[in-house]
N, C-alpha and C positions, 0 to 999 in steps of 0.2 A: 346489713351494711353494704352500701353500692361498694363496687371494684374500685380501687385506685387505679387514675392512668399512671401510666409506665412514663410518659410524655409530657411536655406540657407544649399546647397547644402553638400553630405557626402563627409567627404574626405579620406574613407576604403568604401568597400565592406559589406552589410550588415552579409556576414561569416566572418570578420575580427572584427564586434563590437560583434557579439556573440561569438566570441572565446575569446576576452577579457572578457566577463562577466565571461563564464563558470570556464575563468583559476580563475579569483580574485574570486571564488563562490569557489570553488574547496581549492584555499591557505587557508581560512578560515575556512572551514571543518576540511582539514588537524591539522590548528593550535587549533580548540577546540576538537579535536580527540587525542590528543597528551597532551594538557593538562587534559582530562579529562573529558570535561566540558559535553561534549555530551551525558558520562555513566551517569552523576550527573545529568542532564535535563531530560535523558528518567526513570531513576529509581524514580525520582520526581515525571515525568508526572503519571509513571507506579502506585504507591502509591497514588494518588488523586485521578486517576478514578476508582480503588476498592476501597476506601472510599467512594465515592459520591455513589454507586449504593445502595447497599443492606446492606451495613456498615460491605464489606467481612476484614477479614485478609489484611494486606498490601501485602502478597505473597501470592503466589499459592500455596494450600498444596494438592489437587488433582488434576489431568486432567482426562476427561473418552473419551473416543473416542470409536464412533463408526459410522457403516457405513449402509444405508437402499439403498436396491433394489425396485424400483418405478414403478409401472406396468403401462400399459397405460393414459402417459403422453403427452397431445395432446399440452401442451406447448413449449416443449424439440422439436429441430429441428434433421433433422435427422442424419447430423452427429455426433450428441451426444449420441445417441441411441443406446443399443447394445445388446449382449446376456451376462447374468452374468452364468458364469459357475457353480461359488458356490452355486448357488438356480436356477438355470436352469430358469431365468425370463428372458424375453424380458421389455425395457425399460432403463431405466436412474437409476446410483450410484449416491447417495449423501453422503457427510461423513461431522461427525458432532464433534466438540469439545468442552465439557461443562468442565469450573473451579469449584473449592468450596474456 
């Protein structure tokens, strides 16, 4: 007696079911993008997790940005590695962004 499938067979192309997901993923964005709904969940999200950490302000009232030149960094591979003009270093930029 042959196997039974477990399955029964597609009737698209597995690029025809994933174009369908992406289109119905996509309308749905569109429509909570339109009403709104997406500003009001990330500005939620945005206010809970500066409450949860340090008990900051619900907003950002500063940024500081800055940037550090990293001298012999045997981590960093070599395409990331270069000459920083501004401090004449060999090695790897990192740049950093701290709230308050």
């Amino acid at each position: 007696m042959p196997p039974q499938q477990s399955t029964r067979p597609l009737k698209g192309s597995y690029r025809e079911i994933i174009d369908a997901i992406l289109e119905a993923v996509y309308w749905h964005y569109k429509q909570g993008r339109e009403a709104g709904t997406l500003e009001q969940l990330m500005t939620s999200l945005h206010e809970r997790v500066r409450r949860q950490g340090e008990k900051k302000p619900p907003w950002t009232t500063l940024t500081m940005i800055d940037s550090q030149a990293v001298k012999n960094t045997c981590n960093a591979s070599v395409e990331t590695k270069g000459f920083g003009f501004d401090k004449a270093t060999n090695g790897i930029k990192r740049q950093l962004a701290v709230d308050s």
